[in-house]
C-alpha distance (Angstrom), angle and dihedral (degrees) to the residues before:
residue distance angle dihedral
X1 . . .
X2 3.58 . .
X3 4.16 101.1 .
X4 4.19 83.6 100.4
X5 3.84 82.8 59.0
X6 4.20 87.7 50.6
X7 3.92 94.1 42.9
X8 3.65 81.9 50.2
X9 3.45 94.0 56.8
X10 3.87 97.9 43.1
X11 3.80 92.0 53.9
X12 3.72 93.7 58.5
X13 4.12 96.2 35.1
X14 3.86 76.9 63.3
X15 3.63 103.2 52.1
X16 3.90 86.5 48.1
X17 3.58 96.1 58.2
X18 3.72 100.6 40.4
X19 3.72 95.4 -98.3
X20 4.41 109.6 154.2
X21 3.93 100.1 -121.8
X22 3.75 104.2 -146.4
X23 3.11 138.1 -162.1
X24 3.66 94.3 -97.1
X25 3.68 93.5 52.5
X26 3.84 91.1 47.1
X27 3.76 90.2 51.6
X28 3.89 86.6 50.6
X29 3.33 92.1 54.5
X30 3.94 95.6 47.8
X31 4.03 90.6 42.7
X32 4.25 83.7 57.3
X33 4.03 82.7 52.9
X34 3.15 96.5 51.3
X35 3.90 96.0 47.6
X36 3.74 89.2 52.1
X37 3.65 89.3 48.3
X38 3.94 85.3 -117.0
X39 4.35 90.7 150.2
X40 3.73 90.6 171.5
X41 3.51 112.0 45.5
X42 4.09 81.4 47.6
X43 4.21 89.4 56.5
X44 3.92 88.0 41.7
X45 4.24 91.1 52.7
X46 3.75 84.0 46.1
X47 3.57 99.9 50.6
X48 3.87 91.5 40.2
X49 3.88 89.2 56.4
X50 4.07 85.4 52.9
X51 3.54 90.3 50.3
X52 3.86 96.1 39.6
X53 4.22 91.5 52.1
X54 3.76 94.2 -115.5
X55 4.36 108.8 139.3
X56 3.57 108.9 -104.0
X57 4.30 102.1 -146.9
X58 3.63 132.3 178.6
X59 3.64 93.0 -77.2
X60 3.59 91.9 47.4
X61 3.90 87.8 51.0
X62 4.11 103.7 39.1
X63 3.65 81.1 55.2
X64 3.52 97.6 55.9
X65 4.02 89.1 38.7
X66 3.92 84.4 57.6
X67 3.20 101.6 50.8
X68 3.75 96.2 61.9
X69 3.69 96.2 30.7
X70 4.28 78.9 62.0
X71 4.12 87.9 53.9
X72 3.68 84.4 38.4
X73 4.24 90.0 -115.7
X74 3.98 85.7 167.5
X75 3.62 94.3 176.1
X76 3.54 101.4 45.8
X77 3.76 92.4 50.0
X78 3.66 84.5 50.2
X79 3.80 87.5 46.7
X80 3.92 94.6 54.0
X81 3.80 92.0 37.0
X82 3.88 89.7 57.8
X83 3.54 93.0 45.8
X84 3.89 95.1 52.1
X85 3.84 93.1 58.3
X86 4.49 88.4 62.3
């Protein structure tokens, strides 16, 4: 239950020490929200890797898309879905 919390953890230990968070680490970290059923902290890693300039891919965004169809976020599955097809 508490690997989201870990993942969590990781991503920012890395951005301390000067570690490049990629988009597979991001997407990591966003799968490990999803599996803890942690919706928002998944949205927030997404938006930060928007923000931050690192490529948000499928994998970034079915992760995302899963974490709030888990919490049963409807719209902002539909949201992110929508915006992966520009």
């Amino acid at each position: 239950g508490g690997r989201w919390q870990h993942a969590l953890r990781l991503l920012e230990e890395m951005g301390h020490k000067g570690v490049e968070r990629n988009t597979i680490t991001y997407s990591a970290a966003i799968s490990a929200c999803a599996k803890g059923g942690q919706w928002e902290h998944a949205l927030r890693l997404f938006d930060e890797m928007g923000r931050t300039g690192v490529e948000r891919d499928c994998i970034a965004y079915s992760a995302a898309i899963a974490a709030c169809e888990k919490c049963a976020q409807w719209a902002h599955a539909l949201r992110l879905f929508d915006e992966m097809g520009r």
